[in-house]
N, C-alpha and C positions, 0 to 999 in steps of 0.2 A: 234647540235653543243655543246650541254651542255654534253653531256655522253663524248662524245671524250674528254673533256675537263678536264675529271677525274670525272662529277658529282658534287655530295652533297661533295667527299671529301675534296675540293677545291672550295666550294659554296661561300664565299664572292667575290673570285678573279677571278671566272666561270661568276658571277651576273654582275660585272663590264663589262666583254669580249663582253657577253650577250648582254646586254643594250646599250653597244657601236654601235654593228655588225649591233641591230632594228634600234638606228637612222641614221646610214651613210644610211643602207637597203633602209629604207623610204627618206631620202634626206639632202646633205652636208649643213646642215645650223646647227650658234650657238645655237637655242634653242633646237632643238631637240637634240645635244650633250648635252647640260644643262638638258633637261629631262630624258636623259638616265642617266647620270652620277648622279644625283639626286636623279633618284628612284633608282640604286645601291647601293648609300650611305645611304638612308633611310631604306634599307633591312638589313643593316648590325645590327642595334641594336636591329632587331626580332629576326635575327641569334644568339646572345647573349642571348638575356634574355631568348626567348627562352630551348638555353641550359642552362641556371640556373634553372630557376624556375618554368618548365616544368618538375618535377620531384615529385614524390610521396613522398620524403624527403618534399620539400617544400609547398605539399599542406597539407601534415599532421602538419607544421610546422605555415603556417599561417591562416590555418583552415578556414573559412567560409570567411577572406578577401582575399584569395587567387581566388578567379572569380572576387571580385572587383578590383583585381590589374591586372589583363588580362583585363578586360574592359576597365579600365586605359589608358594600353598600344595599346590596340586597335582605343580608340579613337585616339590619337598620332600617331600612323602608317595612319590611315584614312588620317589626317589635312596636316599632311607630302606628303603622293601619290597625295591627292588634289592640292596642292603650285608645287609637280614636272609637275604634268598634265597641270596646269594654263601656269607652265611657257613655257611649251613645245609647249600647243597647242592653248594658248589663248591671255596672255599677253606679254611675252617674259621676258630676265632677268630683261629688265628694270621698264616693266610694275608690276612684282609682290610687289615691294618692296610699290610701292603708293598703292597698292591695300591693302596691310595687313596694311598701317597705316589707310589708310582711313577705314578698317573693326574695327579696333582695339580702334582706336577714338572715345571719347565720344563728341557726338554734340553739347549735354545741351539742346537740342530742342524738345525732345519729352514730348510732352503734354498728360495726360493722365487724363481722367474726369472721375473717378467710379460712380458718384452720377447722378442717373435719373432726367434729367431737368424736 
């Protein structure tokens, strides 16, 4: 379906079609259109940076922080396809949003004793 579709020449609006075609495939419900559309939207800013700073200009340019700024954006693409998966296959649209506050929230509760009683 992706070749017919033109490929990488048309890769953001291929990724969309893509992603749409897997969750109807697998079955008419909101979350998995929410997971496809999701992880589409999440591809698109690899698509980008990608083409910036995927270039021998830029790694001659930011020299030795140029793998800590792919790391960077790698951890971010991870936490991203995570939250589309969560909402696709675990919590749904409504369930992610309690979950990233309840992760995000500080409790004040953890107790932590260094010192050997």
């Amino acid at each position: 379906l992706y070749i017919p579709l033109g490929g990488s020449k048309y890769r953001a609006i291929n990724t969309f079609v893509i992603f749409t075609f897997v969750a109807i495939w697998h079955d008419i419900q909101l979350n998995l259109l929410a997971w496809g559309w999701l992880i589409a939207l999440f591809i698109i800013p690899e698509i980008v940076v990608t083409r910036i700073f995927c270039t021998k200009a830029m790694r001659l340019y930011f020299g030795k922080w140029h793998i800590h700024l792919c790391a960077l954006g790698g951890v971010l693409n991870i936490i991203q396809m995570i939250t589309g998966n969560l909402i696709g296959f675990a919590v749904g649209v409504d369930g992610i949003v309690e979950l990233w506050n309840n992760l995000l929230q500080w409790q004040g509760n953890l107790n932590i004793n260094l010192r050997n009683s």
